[in-house]
Each structure stands twice: as C-alpha cells, then as structure tokens.
N, C-alpha and C positions, 0 to 999 in steps of 0.2 A: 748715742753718738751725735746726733741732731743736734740735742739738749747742750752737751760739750761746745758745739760748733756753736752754737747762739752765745751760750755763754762768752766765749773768746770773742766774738763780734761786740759785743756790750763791750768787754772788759778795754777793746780798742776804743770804742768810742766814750769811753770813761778817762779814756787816759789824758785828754787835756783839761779835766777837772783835777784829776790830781795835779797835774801841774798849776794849775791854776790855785789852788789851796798851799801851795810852797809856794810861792809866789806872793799869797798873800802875808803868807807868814812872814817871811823874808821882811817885806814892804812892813806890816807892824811892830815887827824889830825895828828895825830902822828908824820908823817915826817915836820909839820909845825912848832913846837914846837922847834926840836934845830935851826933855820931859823928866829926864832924869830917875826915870820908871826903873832903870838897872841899881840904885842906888836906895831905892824903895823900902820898906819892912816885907812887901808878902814875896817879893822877888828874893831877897837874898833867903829868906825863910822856904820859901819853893824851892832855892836852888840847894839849900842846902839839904833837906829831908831828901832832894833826889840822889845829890850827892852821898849822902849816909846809906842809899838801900843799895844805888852801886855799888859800894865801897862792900858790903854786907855782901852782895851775890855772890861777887869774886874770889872773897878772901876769907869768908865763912862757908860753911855747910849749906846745903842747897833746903829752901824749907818744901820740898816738893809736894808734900804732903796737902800743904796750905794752898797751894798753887791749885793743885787736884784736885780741891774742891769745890773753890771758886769755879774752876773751868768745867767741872759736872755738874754744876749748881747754875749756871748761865745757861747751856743746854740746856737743862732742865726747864729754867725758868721760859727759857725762850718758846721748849716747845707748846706750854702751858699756856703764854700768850698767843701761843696762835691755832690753840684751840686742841692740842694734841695731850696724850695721856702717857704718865710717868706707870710702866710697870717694874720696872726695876732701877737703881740707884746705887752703885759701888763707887768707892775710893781707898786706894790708898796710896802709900808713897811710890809703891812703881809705878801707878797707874789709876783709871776707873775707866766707867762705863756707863750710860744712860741708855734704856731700853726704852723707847715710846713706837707708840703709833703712827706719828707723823715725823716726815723729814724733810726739809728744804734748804737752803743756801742760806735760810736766814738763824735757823740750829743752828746746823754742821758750825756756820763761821764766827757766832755770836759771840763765845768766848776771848776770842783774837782782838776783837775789838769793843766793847766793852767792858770798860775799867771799873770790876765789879765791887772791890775794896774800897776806889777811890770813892764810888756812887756814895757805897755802905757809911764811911766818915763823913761827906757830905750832910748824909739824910742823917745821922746822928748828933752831929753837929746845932744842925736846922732843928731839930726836936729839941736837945737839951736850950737851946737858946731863944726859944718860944717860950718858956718858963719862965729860964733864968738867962739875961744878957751875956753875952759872952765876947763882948766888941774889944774889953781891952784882952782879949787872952787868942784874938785872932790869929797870931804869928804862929801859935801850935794850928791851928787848921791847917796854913801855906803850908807849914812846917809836913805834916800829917800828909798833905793833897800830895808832895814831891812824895814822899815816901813811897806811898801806894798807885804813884805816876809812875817809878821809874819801877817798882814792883811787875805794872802789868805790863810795860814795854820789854823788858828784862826777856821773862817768860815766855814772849808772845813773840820773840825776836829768837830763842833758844826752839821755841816748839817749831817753828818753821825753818829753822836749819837743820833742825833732825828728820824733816819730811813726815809730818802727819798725814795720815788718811785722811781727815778732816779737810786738808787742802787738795790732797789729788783725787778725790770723789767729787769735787765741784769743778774740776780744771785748774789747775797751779796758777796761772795765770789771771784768769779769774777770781780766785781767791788772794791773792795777792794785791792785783787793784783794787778789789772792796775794802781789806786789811786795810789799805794806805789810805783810801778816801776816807773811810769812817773813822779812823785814830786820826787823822786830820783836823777832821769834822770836832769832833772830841774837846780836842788842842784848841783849835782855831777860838773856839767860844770859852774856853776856860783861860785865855790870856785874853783876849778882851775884856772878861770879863770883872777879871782880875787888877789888869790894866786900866783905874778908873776914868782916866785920862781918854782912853781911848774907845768911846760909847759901842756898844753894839749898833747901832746905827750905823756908824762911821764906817765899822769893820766888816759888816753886811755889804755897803752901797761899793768898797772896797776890793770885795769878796766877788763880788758881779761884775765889776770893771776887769780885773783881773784873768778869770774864768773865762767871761767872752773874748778877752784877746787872745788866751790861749786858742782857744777853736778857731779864731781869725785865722791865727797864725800857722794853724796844722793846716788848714784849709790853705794857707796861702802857699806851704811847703808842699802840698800835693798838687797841687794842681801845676806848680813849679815844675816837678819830678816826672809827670804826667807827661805833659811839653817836651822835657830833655829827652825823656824817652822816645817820645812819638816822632821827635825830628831826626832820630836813626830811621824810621822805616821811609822816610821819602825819597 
C-alpha cells in the first residue's frame, strides 16, 4: 500500500513533464509548418504507413497473435536486462504469459511503451545499410517506421481500455503517467529526428524550456489555490 501511495506521489509530480513533452510537440509541429517539413518524403511516407496500419486495425482481423508476442517478448527482454531469469514463456492469440524471478514497474510496463517492431525495422534497417546503402530506398523505412508506430499505439491504446493487470498492479495512475511520458519521450526524438531541419539540439534546449514552465506554472497554480483557500479560514 505504501509502495502504491509513493507511486501516485511520483506519478503527480511527473505530471507537468508530461505536459511539458505535449507541449513541446505541439511547439515542433508548428516550427515545421513554414520549413515545409509536412510536404517532405519521410513525413508523407510516415503518415502514410501510419495511416495503412489504422486503416488495417479497424477494418481487418486483429493480428493478436503478433501483438502477443512482441508484448511477452519486451517483458521478457526487460526482465533479462535487469538481471532477472525467463522460466517460463507462453503465447498465443488469446493471450501469454512470462514467468521470471524478478518484477518491477520497469517489466510489468515495458511493453506499453516500447515500440518493439518499430526498434526491430530500425535495427534492421541500420544492419542491411551498413553493407549495402539504402539512402535512395528511405521512403520504405518512413513508410515501415508509421507502420509499426501506429502498430504499437494501436495495441497499447486497446490494452489499456480493456484494463490490464499490468496496469493496476503498479497503480492505474501511475502507470498511465509513465505510458504517456515514455511514448512521448519515443515521439519527441523520432520526429526530430526525422525532421532534419529541426536538430536535436534545437529540440532538447526546446524540451527544457518547455518542461520548466510547465513546473512554474503548476507551482504557480498551487500556490494560487493554496491562498484562495486559506483566505476562507480568516
């Protein structure tokens, strides 16, 4: 119960980072616009693989299966990196399940937010083109990246309206702020980065501007709130 209670304390004081990463988003949309970045090759190519795996969720068959084991395979991997041991391993399309020794907030939520298909094409990508160049055939990467962008949003959007354990064994609320900060996080560095126009530098010093006004400005609403309140009891 403690554990729970700290967690939702975090998850409050997380919450004007997330704002702060909408925020910034918002703000690098907007500077992309006179740059002409919407009218681009990897933007319409990103928009459109995203648009194809919507179109595909909806209106086709659900590939659950696929999903299932991306999301037991990120467990997995996650608890591996943090030093924990795989005894058991199930999937299939209703469902799976990971058996390890070790559990934390950084398992249980890992799947929710890393986009483990999108990584997978990246690193694949990155290998075949170490070889052999692949600069003029980029537009299937964009193309590929929206695919398995809108793949793990999709699912990861569907899992948390059906109410996973996953989520309410760390606190809903908590796991929901990490969900949003870390798919932000995600976002935020793959359209900068994408966005050549727009350096990671730029979008970092952007990101910090941002973020601290957010806290200003919670800080400046509470202490607002604080005042209105305490001038009833005089």
């Amino acid at each position: 119960m403690a554990l729970k209670l700290l967690k939702f304390i975090i998850a409050l004081l997380l919450m004007p980072l997330v704002a702060g990463e909408i925020w910034t988003l918002i703000d690098l949309a907007r500077r992309a616009v006179p740059t002409g970045q919407w009218s681009q090759t990897w933007f319409l190519a990103f928009g459109a693989g995203f648009l194809t795996w919507f179109l595909i969720y909806f209106l086709l068959p659900r590939t659950m299966w696929l999903y299932v084991l991306g999301h037991e395979f990120t467990h997995a991997l996650a608890a591996m990196l943090a030093g924990g041991k795989i005894s058991s391993f199930q999937v299939s399309a209703k469902g799976g399940h990971v058996v390890t020794d070790r559990v934390n907030w950084w398992i249980t939520l890992s799947p929710y937010f890393i986009p483990l298909y999108a990584l997978i094409w990246m690193a694949l990508w990155i290998s075949v083109d170490f070889w052999h160049p692949l600069k003029p055939y980029q537009p299937i990467l964009y193309f590929g990246l929206g695919v398995f962008w809108c793949f793990h949003l999709t699912f990861t959007a569907s899992m948390i309206r059906l109410g996973q354990t996953d989520l309410s064994s760390q606190g809903l609320i908590f796991s929901i702020v990490i969900i949003l900060l870390t798919n932000l996080v995600f976002f935020l560095f793959l359209f900068s980065l994408l966005a050549h126009d727009l350096t990671l530098t730029g979008a970092w010093h952007l990101f910090l501007d941002r973020v601290g006004k957010s806290y200003i400005g919670t800080w400046n609403e509470l202490n607002a709130g604080v005042a209105w309140a305490w001038s009833f009891t005089r």
